[in-house]
C-alpha positions as CSV (number, residue, x, y, z in Angstrom):
1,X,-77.3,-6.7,2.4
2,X,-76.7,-3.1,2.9
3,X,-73.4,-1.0,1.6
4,X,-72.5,2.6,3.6
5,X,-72.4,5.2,1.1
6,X,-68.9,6.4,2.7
7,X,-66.1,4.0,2.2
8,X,-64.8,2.2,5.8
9,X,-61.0,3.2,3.9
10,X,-59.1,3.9,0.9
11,X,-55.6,3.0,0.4
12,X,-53.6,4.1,-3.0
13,X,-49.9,3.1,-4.7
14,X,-49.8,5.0,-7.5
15,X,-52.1,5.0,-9.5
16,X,-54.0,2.4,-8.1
17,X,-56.8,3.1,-5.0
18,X,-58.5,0.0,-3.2
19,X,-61.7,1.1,-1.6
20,X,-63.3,-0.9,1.3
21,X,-66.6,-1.2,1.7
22,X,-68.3,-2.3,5.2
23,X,-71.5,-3.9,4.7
24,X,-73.8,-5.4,7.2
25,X,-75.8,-8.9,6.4
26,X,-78.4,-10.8,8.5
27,X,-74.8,-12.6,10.3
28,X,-73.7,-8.9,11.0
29,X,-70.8,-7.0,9.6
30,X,-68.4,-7.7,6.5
31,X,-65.9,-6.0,4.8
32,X,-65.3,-6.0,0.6
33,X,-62.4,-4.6,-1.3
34,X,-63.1,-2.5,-5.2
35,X,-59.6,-1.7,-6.7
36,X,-59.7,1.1,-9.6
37,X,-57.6,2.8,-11.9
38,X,-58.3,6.5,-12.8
39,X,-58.2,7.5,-15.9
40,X,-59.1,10.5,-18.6
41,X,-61.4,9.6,-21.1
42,X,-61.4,11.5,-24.7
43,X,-63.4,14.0,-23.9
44,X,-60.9,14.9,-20.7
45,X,-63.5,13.7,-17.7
46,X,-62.2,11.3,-15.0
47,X,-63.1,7.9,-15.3
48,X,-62.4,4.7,-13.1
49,X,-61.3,1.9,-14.9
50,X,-61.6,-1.7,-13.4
51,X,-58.3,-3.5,-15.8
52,X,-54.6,-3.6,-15.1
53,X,-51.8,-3.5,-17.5
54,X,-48.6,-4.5,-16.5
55,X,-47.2,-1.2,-15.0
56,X,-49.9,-1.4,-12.6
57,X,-49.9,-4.9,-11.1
58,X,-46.9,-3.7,-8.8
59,X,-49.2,-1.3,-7.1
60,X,-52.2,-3.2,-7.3
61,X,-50.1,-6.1,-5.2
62,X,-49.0,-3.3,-2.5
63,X,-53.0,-2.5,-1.8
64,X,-54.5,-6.0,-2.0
65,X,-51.6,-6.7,0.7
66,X,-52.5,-3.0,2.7
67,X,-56.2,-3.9,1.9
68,X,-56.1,-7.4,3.7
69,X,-53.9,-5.9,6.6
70,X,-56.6,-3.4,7.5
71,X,-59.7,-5.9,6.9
72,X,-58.0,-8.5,9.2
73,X,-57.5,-5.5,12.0
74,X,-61.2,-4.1,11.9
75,X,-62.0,-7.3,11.4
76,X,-61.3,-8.7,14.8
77,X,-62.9,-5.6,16.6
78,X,-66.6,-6.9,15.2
């Protein structure tokens, strides 16, 4: 399995980002879905983080739903 080094899409609420990822296997193309946080870190550099409190399930909802609405459409044109 190979991954693109540029993401197909990347939708954000918020704070929140969902990057997809189209990959091609032996039965041809597929699409996968990495949500992230951003985030400062002590020293002040940007980090993604990979956990959701509470204030961010709202917006993590609205691009798991965005996310699976675009996958379906590029979906169907493979």
């Amino acid at each position: 399995m190979a991954t693109n080094n540029k993401p197909a899409n990347q939708l954000r609420c918020g704070n929140i980002k969902a990057t997809i990822w189209e990959n091609v296997s032996e039965n041809g193309p597929f699409f996968s879905t990495t949500f992230s946080r951003p985030f400062k870190d002590q020293s002040g550099a940007w980090r993604n983080g990979t956990s959701f409190g509470l204030n961010d399930l709202e917006a993590l909802v609205t691009v798991v739903r965005e996310a699976k609405e675009w996958i379906s459409a590029h979906a169907l044109k493979h």
